[in-house]
C-alpha positions as a printed Julia matrix, in Angstrom:
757×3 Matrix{Float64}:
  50.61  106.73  111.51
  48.9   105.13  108.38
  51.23  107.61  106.19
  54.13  105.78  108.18
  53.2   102.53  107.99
  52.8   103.18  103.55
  56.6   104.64  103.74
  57.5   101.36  105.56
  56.03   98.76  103.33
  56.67  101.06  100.29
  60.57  100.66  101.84
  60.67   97.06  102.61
  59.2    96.22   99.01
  61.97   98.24   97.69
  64.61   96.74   99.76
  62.86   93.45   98.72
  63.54   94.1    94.67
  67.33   95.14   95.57
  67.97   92.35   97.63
  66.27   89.79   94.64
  68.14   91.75   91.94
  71.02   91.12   93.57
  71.41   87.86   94.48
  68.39   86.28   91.98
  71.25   84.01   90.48
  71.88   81.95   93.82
  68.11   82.08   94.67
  67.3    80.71   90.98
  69.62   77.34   91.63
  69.28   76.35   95.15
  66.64   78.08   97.48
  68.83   77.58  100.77
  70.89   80.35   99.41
  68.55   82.81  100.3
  70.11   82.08  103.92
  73.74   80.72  103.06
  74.67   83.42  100.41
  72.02   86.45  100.19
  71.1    87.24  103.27
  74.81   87.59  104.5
  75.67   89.37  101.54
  72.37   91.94  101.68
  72.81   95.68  102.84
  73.09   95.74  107.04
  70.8    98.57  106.9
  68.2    97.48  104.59
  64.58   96.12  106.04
  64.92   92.98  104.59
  68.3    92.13  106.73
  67.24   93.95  109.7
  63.54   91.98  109.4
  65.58   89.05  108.93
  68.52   88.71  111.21
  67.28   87.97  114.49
  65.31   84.75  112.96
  69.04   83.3   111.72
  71.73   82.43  113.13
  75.36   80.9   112.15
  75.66   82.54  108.61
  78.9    84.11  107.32
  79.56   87.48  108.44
  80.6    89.84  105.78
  83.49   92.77  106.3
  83.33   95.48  103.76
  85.97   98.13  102.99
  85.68  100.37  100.12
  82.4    99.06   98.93
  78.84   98.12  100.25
  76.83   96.84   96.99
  73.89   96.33   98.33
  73.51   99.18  100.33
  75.51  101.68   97.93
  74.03  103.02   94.9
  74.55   99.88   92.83
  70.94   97.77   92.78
  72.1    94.98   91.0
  74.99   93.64   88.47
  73.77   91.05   85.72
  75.59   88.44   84.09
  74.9    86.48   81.42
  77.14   88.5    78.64
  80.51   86.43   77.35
  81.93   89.89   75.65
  81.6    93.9    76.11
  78.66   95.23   76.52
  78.77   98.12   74.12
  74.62   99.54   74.04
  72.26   98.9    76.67
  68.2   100.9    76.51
  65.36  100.85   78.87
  61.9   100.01   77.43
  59.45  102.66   77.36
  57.49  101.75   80.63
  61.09  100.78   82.53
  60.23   96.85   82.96
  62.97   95.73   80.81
  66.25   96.61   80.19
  67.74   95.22   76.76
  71.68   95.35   75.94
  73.92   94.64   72.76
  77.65   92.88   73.45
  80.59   91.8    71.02
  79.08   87.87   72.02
  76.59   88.46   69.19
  73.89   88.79   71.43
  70.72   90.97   72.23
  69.77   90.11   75.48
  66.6    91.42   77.63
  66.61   91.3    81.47
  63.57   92.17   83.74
  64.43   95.14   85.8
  62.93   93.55   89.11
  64.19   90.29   89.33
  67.49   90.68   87.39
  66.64   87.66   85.11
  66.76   87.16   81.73
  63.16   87.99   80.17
  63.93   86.06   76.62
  66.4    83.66   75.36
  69.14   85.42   74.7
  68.67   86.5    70.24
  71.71   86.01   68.09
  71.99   87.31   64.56
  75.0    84.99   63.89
  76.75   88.39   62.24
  79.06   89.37   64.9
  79.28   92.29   66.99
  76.28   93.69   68.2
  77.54   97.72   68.77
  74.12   99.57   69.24
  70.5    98.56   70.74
  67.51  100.88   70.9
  63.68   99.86   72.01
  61.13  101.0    70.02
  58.5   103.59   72.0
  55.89  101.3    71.84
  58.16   98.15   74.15
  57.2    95.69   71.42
  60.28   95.87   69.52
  64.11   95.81   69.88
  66.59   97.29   67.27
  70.29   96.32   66.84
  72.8    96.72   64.5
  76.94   95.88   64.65
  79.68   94.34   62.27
  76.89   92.72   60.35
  76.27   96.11   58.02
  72.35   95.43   58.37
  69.68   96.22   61.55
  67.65   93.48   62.91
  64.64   94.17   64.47
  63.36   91.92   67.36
  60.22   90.99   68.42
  59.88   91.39   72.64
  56.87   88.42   72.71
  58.64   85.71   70.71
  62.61   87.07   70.83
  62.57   86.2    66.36
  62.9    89.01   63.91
  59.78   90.91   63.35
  61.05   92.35   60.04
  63.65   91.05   57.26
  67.24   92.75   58.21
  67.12   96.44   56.85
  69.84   95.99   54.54
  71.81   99.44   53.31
  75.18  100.25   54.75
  78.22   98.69   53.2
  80.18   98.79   56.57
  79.73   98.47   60.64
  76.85   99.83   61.96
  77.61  101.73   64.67
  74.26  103.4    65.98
  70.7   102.69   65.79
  67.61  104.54   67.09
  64.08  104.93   66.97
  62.02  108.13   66.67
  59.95  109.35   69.55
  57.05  108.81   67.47
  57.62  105.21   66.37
  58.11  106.73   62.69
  62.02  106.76   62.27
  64.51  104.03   62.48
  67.98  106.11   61.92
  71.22  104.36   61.81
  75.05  105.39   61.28
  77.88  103.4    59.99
  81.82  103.04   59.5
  80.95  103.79   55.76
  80.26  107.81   56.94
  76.67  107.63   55.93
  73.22  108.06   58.07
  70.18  106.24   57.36
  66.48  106.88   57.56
  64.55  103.5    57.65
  60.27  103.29   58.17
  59.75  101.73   61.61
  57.04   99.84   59.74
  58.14   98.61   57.3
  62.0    98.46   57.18
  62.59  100.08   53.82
  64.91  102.77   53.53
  63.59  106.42   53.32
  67.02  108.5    52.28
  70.73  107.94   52.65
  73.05  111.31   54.43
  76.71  111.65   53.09
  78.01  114.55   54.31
  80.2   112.87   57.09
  83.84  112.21   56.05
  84.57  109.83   57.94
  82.78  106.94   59.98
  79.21  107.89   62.4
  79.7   107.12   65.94
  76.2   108.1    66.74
  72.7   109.25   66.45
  69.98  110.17   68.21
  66.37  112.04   67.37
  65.1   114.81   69.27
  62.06  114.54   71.36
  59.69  115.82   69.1
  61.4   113.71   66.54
  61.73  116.42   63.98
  65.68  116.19   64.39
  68.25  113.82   64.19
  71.86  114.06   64.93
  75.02  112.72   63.87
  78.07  112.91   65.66
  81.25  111.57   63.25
  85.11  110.79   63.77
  85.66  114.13   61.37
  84.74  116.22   64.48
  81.77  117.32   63.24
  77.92  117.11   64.4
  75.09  117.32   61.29
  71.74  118.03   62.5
  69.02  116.42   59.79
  65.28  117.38   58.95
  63.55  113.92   59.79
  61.25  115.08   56.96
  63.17  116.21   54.17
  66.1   114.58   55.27
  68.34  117.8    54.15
  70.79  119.08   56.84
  70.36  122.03   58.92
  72.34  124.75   57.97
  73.7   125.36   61.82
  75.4   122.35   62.15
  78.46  121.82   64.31
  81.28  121.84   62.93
  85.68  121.55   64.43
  84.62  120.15   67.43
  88.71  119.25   67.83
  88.26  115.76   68.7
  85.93  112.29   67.55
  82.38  113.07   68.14
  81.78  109.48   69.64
  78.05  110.06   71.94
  75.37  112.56   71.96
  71.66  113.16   73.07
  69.05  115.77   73.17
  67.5   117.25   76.63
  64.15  116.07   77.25
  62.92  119.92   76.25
  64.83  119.56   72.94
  66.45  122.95   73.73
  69.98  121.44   74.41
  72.51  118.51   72.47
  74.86  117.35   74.31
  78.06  116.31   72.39
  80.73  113.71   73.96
  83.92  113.91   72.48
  87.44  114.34   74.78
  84.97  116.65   76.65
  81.61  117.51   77.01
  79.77  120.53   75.13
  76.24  121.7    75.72
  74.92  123.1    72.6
  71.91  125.57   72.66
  69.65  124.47   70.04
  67.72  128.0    70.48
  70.77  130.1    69.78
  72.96  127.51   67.94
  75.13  130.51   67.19
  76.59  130.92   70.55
  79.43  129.04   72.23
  78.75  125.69   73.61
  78.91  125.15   77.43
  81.95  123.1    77.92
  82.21  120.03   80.8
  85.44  119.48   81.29
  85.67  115.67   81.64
  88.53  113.71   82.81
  88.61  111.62   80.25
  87.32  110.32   76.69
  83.7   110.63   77.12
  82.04  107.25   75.14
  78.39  107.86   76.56
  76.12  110.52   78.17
  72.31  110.25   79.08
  70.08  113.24   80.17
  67.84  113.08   83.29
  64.18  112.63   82.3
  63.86  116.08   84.23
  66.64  117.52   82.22
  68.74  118.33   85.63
  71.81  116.71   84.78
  74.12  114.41   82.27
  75.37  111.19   82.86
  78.52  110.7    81.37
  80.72  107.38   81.14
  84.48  108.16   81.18
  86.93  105.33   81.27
  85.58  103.42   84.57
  83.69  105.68   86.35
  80.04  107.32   85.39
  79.87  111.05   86.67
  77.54  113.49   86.84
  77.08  117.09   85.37
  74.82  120.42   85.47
  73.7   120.74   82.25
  73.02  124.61   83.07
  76.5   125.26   84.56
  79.02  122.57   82.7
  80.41  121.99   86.44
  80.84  118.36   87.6
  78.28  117.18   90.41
  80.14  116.76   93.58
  79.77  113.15   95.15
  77.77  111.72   92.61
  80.25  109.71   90.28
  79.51  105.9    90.36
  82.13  103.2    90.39
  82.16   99.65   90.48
  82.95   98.39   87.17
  86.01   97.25   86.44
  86.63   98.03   82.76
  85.83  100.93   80.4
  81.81  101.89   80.54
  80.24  101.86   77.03
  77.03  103.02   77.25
  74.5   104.75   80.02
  70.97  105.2    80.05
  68.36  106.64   82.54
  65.3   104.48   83.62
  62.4   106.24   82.25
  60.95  107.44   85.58
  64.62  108.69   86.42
  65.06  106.97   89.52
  68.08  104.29   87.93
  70.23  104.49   85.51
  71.69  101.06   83.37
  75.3   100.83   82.17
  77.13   98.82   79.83
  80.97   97.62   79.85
  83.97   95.97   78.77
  83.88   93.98   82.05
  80.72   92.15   80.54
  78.53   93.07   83.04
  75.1    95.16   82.84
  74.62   97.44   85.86
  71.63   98.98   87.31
  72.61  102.36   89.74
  69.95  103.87   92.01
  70.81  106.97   91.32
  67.41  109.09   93.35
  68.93  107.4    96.55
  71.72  110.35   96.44
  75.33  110.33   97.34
  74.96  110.38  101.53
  75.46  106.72  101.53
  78.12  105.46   98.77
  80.76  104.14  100.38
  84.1   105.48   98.9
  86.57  102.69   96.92
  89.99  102.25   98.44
  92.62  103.1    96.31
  93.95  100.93   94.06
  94.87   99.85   90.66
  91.73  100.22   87.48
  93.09   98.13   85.05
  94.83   94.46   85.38
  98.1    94.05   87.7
 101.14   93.28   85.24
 103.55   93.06   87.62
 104.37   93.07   91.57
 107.76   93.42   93.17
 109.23   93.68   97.51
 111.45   96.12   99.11
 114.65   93.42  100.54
 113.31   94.58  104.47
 109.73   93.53  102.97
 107.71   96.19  104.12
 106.73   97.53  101.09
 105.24   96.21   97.48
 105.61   97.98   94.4
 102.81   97.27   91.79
 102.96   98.22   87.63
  99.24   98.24   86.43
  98.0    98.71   82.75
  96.4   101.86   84.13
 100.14  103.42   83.78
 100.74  103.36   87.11
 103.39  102.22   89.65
 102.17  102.49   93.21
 103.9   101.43   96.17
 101.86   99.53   99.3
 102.69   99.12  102.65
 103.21   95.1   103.28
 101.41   95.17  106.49
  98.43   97.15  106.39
  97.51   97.19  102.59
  97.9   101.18  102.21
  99.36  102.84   99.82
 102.91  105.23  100.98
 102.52  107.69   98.5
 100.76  108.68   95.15
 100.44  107.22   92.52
 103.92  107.31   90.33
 102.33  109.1    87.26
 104.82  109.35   84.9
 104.54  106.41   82.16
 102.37  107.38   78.91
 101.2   103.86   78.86
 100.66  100.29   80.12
 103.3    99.33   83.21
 104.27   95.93   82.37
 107.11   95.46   84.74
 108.85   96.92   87.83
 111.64   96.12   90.17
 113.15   97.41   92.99
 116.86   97.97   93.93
 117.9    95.47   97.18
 118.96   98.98   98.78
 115.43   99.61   98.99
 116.18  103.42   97.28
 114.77  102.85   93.95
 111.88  101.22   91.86
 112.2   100.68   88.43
 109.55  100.23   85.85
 109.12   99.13   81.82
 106.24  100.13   79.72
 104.55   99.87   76.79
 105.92  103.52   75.94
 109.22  101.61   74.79
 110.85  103.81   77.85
 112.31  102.49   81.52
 112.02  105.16   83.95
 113.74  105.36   87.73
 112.02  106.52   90.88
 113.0   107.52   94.1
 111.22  105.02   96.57
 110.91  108.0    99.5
 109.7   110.73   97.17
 108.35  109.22   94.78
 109.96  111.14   91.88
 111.25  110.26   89.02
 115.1   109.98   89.59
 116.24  110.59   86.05
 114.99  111.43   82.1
 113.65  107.94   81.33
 116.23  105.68   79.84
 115.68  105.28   76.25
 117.35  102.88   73.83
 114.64  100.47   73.36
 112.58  100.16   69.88
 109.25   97.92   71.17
 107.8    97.45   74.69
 109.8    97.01   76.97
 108.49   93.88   79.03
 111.15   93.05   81.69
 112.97   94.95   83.92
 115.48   93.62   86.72
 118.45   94.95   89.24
 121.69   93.03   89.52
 121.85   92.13   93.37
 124.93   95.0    94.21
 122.44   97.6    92.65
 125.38   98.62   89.63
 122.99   97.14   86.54
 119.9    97.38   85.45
 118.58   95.28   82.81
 115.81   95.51   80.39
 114.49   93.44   77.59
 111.77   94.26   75.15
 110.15   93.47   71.59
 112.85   94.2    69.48
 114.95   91.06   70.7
 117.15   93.2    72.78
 118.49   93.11   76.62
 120.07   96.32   77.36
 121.88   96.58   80.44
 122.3    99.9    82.35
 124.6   101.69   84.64
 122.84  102.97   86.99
 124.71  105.28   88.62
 125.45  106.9    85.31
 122.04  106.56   84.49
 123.44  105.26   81.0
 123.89  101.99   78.8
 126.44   99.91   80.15
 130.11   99.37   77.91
 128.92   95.9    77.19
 126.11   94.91   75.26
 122.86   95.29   73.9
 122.68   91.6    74.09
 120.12   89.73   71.8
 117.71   87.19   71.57
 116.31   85.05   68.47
 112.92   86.83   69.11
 110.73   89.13   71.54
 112.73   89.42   74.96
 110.06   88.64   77.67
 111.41   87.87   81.34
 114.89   88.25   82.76
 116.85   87.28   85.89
 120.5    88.06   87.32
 121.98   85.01   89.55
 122.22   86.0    93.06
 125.93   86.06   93.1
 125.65   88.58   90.18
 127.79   86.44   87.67
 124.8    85.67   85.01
 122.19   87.28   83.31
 119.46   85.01   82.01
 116.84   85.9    79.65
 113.51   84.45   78.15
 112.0    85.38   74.97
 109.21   84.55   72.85
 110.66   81.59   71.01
 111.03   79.28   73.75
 114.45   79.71   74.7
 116.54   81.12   77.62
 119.81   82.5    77.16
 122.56   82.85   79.68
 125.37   85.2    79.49
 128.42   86.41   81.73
 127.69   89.66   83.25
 129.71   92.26   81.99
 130.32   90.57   78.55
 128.72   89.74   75.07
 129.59   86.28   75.55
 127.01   83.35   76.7
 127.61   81.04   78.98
 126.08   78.24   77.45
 124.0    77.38   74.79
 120.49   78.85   74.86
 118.19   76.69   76.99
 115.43   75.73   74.74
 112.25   74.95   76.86
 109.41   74.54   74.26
 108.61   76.25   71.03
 105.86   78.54   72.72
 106.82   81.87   74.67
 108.82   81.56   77.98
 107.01   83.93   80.24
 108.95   84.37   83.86
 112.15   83.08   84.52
 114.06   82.7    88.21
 117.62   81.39   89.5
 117.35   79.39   93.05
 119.37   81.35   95.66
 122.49   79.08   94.87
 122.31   79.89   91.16
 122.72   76.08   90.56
 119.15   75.75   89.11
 117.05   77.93   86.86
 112.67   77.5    86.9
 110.52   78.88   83.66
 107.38   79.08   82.56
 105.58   79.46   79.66
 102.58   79.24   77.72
 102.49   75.08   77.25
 101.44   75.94   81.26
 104.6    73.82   82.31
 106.85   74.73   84.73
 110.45   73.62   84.0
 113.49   73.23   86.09
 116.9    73.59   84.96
 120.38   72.63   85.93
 122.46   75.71   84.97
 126.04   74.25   84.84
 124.97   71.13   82.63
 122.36   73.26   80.66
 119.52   70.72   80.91
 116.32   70.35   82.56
 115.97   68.47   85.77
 111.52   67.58   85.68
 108.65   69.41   84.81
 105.71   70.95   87.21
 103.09   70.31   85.26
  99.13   70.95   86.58
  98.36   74.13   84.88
  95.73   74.8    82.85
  96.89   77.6    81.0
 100.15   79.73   80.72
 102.66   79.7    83.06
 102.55   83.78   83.5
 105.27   84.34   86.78
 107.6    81.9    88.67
 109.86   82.55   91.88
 111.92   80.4    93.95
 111.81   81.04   97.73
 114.37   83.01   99.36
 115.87   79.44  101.27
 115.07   77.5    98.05
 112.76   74.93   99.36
 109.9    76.11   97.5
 108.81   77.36   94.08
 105.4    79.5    93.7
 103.62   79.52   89.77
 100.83   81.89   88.67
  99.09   81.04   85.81
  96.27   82.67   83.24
  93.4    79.98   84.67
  93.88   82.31   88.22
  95.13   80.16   90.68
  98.98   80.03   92.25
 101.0    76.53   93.16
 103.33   76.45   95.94
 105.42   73.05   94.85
 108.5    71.57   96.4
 111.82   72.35   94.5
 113.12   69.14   95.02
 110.31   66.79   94.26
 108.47   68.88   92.06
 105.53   68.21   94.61
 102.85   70.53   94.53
 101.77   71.56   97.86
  99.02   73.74   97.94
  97.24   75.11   95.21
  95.71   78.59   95.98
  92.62   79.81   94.49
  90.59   83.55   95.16
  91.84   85.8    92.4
  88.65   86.0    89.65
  90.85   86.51   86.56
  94.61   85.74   85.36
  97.06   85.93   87.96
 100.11   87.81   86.14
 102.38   88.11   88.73
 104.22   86.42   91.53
 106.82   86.95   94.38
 108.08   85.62   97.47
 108.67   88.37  100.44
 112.43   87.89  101.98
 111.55   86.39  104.88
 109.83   83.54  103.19
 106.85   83.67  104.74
 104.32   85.25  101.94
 103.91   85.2    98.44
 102.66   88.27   96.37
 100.16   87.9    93.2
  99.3    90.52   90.87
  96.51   89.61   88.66
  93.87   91.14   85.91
  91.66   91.14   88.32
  93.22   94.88   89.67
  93.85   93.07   92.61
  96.91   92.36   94.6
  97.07   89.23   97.02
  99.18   88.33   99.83
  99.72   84.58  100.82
 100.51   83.2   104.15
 103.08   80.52  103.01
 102.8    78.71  106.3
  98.55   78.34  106.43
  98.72   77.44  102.37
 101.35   74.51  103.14
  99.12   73.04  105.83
  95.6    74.12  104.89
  95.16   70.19  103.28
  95.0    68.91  106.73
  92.78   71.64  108.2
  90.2    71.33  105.59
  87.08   69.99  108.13
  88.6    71.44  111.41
  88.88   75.22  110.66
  85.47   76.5   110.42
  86.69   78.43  106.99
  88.86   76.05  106.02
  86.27   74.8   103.33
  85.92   78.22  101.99
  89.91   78.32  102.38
  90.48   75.24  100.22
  87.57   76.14   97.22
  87.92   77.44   93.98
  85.98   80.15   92.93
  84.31   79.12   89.43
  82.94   80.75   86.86
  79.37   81.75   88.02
  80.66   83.05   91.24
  80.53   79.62   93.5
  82.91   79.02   96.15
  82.67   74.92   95.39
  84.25   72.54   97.68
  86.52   69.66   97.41
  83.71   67.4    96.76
  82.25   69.97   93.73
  79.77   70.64   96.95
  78.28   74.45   96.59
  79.34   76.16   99.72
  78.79   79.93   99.41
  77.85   82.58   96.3
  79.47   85.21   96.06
  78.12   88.71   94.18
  79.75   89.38   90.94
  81.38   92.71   92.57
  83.18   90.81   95.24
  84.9    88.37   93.51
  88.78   88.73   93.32
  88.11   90.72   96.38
  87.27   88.37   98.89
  90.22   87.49  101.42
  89.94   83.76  102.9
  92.74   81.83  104.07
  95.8    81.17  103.35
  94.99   85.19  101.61
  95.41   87.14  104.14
  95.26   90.72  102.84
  93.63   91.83   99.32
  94.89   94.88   98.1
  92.75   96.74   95.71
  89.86   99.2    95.44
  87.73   97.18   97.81
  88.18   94.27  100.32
  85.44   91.58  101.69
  86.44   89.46  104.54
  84.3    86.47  105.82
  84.08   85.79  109.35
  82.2    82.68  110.71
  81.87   81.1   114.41
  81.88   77.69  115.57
  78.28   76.83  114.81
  78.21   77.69  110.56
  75.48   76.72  108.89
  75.61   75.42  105.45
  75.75   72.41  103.41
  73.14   69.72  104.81
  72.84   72.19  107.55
  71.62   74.91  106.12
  68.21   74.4   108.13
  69.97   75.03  111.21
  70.38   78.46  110.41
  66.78   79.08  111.55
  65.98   79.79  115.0
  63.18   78.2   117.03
  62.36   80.64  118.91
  63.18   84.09  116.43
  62.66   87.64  118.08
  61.65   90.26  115.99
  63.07   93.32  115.45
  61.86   95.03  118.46
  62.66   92.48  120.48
  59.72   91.01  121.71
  59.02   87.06  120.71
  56.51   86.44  117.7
C-alpha cells in the first residue's frame, strides 16, 4: 500500500510539472488563470484535473480532435523566440534547456516550469545557428553568421571569454568535448576548428572539407571528432593530433547536414537524404541505412543507445539503431514548420526540439506511444489558396506542402487523397462550375487538371508558362481556363483540347498575380504586381478599357460582382477598392486593414464583399456602403485566401496557419448584438493576440489559449476548422470568468471519490 501511495504522489508531482510547463505563461500574468485557462485546457486524465474538477465548476469545456497536448506526448511548448529555432542542448544535469534562433538570441529555459532562467543573451551579430552546454552546466557556447563563438556564462548570462575569433565565414556548428577540453566548431568557409575550453585560443585549423561544415560532434570518450560537409563526405579527426583518420567516409551521395556518436562510441550516425549507421569497429563495412522520408536536418541517440531521433521536415521519428527499421507509433508531431534540431534529456526520459515555427518543444518520450492521439489530416505548410464545388459540398485547398486536397463542406473530411502530383508550392486552384474538374498553379511554372471523382490527373500538365504560375481561373461555361504567372503573361486555355487557346498570351506591365472572368463570360480581368488591372474581351487580344490603376503596390485578389457592373481589389496598401467597370473608375475604398489585402470575393447575390488580409482576420462589409459588418478573428497567422459558398451562407479562409475556416455568414452579421447574451459570444467577438489571449472588446483578458491550439480553435461565427487538429469550446449558462472567476469554486467540493472533504 505504501509502494502505491509513492507511485501516486510520484504521479501527481509529475502531472503537476506538465500541467505548470504548460500553461506557466497564463499562471505568470494573472493567477485566476489557473481556473479560467489551465485547468480547462489540462489533460482529462491527468491527477491534477481529475483532483481538481469536482472542486470547480462553470469553466470552458474543451473538445479535442486530432490532438490532446497535455495528455499526448508533448509536455510543454515555449515561446519567447521571434525567429527559427535552429540548435537547442540540454545541460548536463537536465535542469535547463538552452536554444539558438535567427532572432540573435541564446535563450535558457528551466525544464520544470517552462520559464525563462536568464535574460534572454544577444551577441548583436546575427544568426545564432548552433548552441552546445559545456559538461560542467556553467557555460553556454554559440556560434552563427557572426564568424566567431561566444561563450556564455549560466550565473550572470555575459560572456565568460572574449569571442574565439578564427573562421572567415558562418559558423555553422559548435560543441564541447565530453571532457570539458575541446571546443570544436565548423563553418561555411569548409574548415573545422579546435579551440581550448579554457581559454578560447585556437589549438589547430582542419581543411580537408571542400565545401562548407554542417556539423560536428566529439565522441564520448572525446578522442574523436566528426565532420559532416556539403561535399558528401564525413572526416573523422584525432582530438590530439588533430590529423584525420585514415577511414573516413567518403561519397555519401548527398549533404552531410547532422551527425552524432552512440553513447558506446561504437556507432556514427550520419543524416543526410537518409540515415546511415556507421560501425566505428569495422569502419570497413557497409553502413546500416534508415530509410527516411525525408531530408534528415537532426538526429539524437538515446542515452541507452536504443534508438535515433531523427527530425525530417515536420515530424520527429524514431529508429533502431541495430536494425535501420523505423519505430512503429513513435513519430512525434505538433510543430508546424520544419524541425531543426533534437536532443535527448540526459536521463532519456524527454527529448527538446527546435523549429522554424519559433517554438522550443519538450516531448515525453518514456511515456510510449499507447496514448498519442493521431492528427487529422490536413495541410503541413500554409494554405495558399481555397476554392467550392457550384453545389457547395466540397472545398478544394492548394497548400505550399504541394498539395491539392479536396474536403467535404459539411463534415470537414477529406474525399480522397491527397492530389500528389505538383513538384512544388500550390499557389492557386479552381474548380470548373460542372463540378468535374479542379485546377491548380504552382511554383513548378506548370498548371495541371484533375478529375474531381478520381482524383487523377486529367492530362500532361499544361506548360507554356516561364515563372510561377500564381493564378488560375475557369470561364463560367467551363471552355477556358486562364492562368497568369511571373513572366507578365495570362495564357488562356482550351480545355477541352487541353491546349492554348487561338487568342492570346495576353500581357501585363509586370508579374501577373490574380485573375477573374465576368460571370456572363465576356471579360477577363487581371491583376499584377504593378498596381494595375487590366480588362480584356474574351476571345481577343484587345482590352476593354484602359488598365485600372489601383495603387503603385501589388494588386493581390481581384473579383467581378455577379452583374459584372463592378470590380473589388486588393492589395498590399491593405485597401480594398471598388470599381465601376463600364466607366473604368473607382467607386470608394474599404479601408481598415492592417496589412495586405491578400483575397477578396463578392457574394453570390452581391450584397456583401468578404477581405482576408496578412494581419489574420476577414471583413464581411456591405457592397453598397462600403460598411464593414463584422470583422472575424481566430486564424493565428495570415489569412491567404477567401471564398463565398453558392448559397451565400459561408465564407471559406485559407491561411498560413495550415488551417482552413468556415464562416457562418448569418451568426458573423449579427454577432455585434449578441456580444453579452450568448454565453460565447465574448469569446466569439475577441481577437486572438499575439501571446495567445482571447481579449475582449474592452482589451479585457477572457481566456488563454496553448500555443498548439491556436488557429485551431472553432468559436462562433467559425463553425468548422479544417486542419490537422480541431478544439471546440463549449460553456453553459453559469461561465465563470472575468470578475467572476471566484465563482468557479464550489462551496461545498467533493473529492474524487465522492465523499465530501
Amino acid at each position: 500500500m505504501k509502494q502505491v501511495k509513492i507511485r501516486i504522489v510520484a504521479q501527481f508531482l509529475r502531472d503537476a510539472n506538465t500541467f505548470v510547463a504548460s500553461s506557466h505563461e497564463a499562471i505568470s500574468k494573472i493567477a485566476s488563470h489557473i481556473y479560467i485557462s489551465a485547468l480547462p485546457f489540462a489533460a482529462k486524465d491527468s491527477l491534477v484535473y481529475t483532483d481538481s474538477l469536482s472542486h470547480y465548476t462553470g469553466m470552458v469545456s474543451v473538445a479535442l480532435f486530432g490532438i490532446d497536448r497535455h495528455g499526448s506526448r508533448l509536455v510543454a511548448t515555449l515561446t519567447g523566440h521571434s525567429s527559427e529555432v535552429n540548435s537547442v542542448v540540454y545541460s548536463p544535469d537536465g535542469r535547463m534547456l538552452a536554444s539558438g534562433s535567427s532572432d540573435g538570441t541564446v535563450r535558457v529555459w528551466d525544464t520544470l516550469t517552462g520559464e525563462e532562467a536568464l535574460t534572454p543573451m544577444r551577441s548583436n551579430d546575427g544568426w545564432v545557428c548552433s548552441v552546445a552546454f559545456a559538461p560542467n552546466g556553467k557555460f553556454v557556447a554559440s556560434s552563427g553568421e557572426g564568424h566567431v563563438i561566444h561563450v556564455w556564462s549560466v550565473a550572470t548570462g555575459r560572456a565568460a571569454l572574449s569571442p574565439l575569433s578564427g573562421h572567415s565565414d558562418w559558423i555553422r556548428s559548435v560543441a564541447y568535448s565530453p571532457d570539458g577540453t575541446f571546443i570544436a566548431s565548423g563553418s561555411d568557409d569548409c574548415t573545422v576548428c579546435l579551440w581550448s575550453a579554457m581559454t578560447g585560443s585556437i589549438i589547430s585549423v582542419m581543411r580537408d572539407h571542400v565545401v562548407l561544415v554542417f556539423a560536428v560532434a566529439f565522441s564520448p570518450d572525446s578522442r574523436l571528432l566528426a565532420s559532416g560537409s556539403a561535399d558528401t563526405t564525413v572526416r573523422l579527426w584525432k582530438t590530439d593530433t588533430s590529423e584525420s583518420v585514415e577511414d573516413s567516409f567518403e561519397d555519401l551521395e548527398d549533404a552531410v547536414r547532422c551527425l552524432c556518436f552512440s553513447p558506446d562510441g561504437k556507432w556514427l550516425a550520419v543524416g543526410s537524404q537518409n540515415i546511415q549507421i556507421w560501425d566505428l569497429v569495422s569502419p570497413t563495412n557497409a553502413p546500416l541505412e534508415a530509410y527516411s522520408q525525408e531530408k534528415v536536418t537532426s538526429l539524437a541517440f538515446s542515452p541507452d543507445g536504443s534508438m535515433i531521433m531523427a527530425a525530417e521536415l515536420c515530424i520527429i521519428r524514431s529508429w533502431d539503431p541495430q536494425t535501420g527499421e523505423e519505430l512503429p507509433e513513435t513519430s512525434l508531431s505538433g510543430h508546424s514548420d520544419s524541425v531543426n534540431s533534437v536532443v535527448f534529456s540526459p536521463d532519456g526520459q524527454f527529448l527538446a526540439s527546435g523549429s522554424d515555427d519559433r517554438t522550443v518543444r519538450i516531448w515525453d518520450v518514456a511515456r510510449g506511444a499507447e496514448r498519442a492521439v493521431q492528427p487529422l489530416q490536413g495541410h503541413n505548410s500554409p494554405v495558399s489558396s481555397v476554392a467550392v464545388s457550384c453545389d457547395g459540398t466540397f472545398i478544394v485547398s492548394g497548400s505550399h506542402d504541394h498539395c491539392v486536397r479536396i474536403w467535404n463542406t459539411l463534415t470537414g473530411d477529406p474525399t480522397s487523397h491527397p492530389l500528389l502530383w505538383h513538384n512544388d508550392q500550390v499557389l492557386a486552384v479552381a474548380v470548373s462550375s460542372d463540378a468535374s474538374v479542379i485546377a491548380s498553379a504552382s511554383v513548378d511554372q506548370t498548371v495541371k487538371l484533375w478529375d474531381v471523382q478520381t482524383g487523377k490527373p486529367i492530362s500532361e500538365p499544361l506548360m507554356g508558362h516561364d515563372g510561377e504560375v500564381n493564378a488560375v481561373v475557369f470561364s463560367p461555361d467551363n471552355r477556358w481556363l486562364a492562368s497568369g504567372a511571373d513572366d507578365h503573361i495570362v495564357q488562356v486555355w482550351d480545355v477541352l483540347a487541353r491546349e492554348a487557346a487561338p487568342f492570346g498570351p495576353l500581357r501585363c506591365e509586370t508579374v501577373v498575380l490574380a485573375l477573374a472572368f465576368s460571370p456572363d463570360g465576356r471579360l477577363l480581368a487581371a491583376g499584377d504586381f504593378g498596381g494595375c488591372v487590366y480588362i480584356w474581351r474574351l476571345g481577343t487580344n484587345e482590352q476593354d478599357q484602359a488598365p485600372l490603376q489601383a495603387n503603385t503596390h501589388r494588386i493581390s485578389s481581384i473579383a467581378f460582382s455577379p452583374d459584372a457592373r463592378r470590380l473589388v481589389s486588393g492589395g498590399s496598401d491593405n485597401i480594398v477598392r471598388i470599381w465601376d467597370v463600364a466607366a473604368a473608375q473607382q467607386v470608394f475604398n474599404l479601408e481598415g486593414h492592417d496589412l495586405m489585402v491578400a483575397s477578396v470575393a463578392y457574394s453570390p447575390d452581391g450584397l456583401y464583399i468578404v477581405s482576408a488580409s496578412h494581419d489574420k482576420t476577414l471583413r464581411l462589409w456591405d457592397a453598397d456602403t462600403g460598411t464593414n459588418f463584422s470583422t472575424l478573428f481566430g486564424h493565428s497567422d495570415r489569412v491567404l485566401s477567401v471564398v463565398f459558398t453558392p448559397d451565400g451562407r459561408s465564407v471559406i479562409s485559407g491561411a498560413a496557419d495550415t488551417t482552413i475556416h468556415i464562416w457562418d455568414v448569418e451568426a458573423a452579421l449579427t454577432l455585434s448584438s449578441q456580444v453579452g447574451h450568448h454565453r460565447l459570444s465574448r469569446l466569439g467577438s475577441a481577437r486572438l493576440d499575439d501571446d495567445g489571449w482571447l481579449v475582449g472588446a474592452s482589451g479585457e483578458l477572457l481566456l488563454w489559449v496553448p500555443f498548439d491550439y491556436r488557429g485551431h480553435v472553432q468559436l462562433p461565427p467559425c463553425s468548422m476548422v479544417i486542419g490537422s487538429h480541431r478544439v471546440v469550446l463549449t460553456a453553459d449558462d453559469g461561465l465563470n470568468w472575468g470578475d467572476q472567476w471566484t465563482a468557479c469554486r464550489r462551496s461545498d467540493p467533493l473529492s474524487i471519490h465522492g465523499k465530501t472533504r
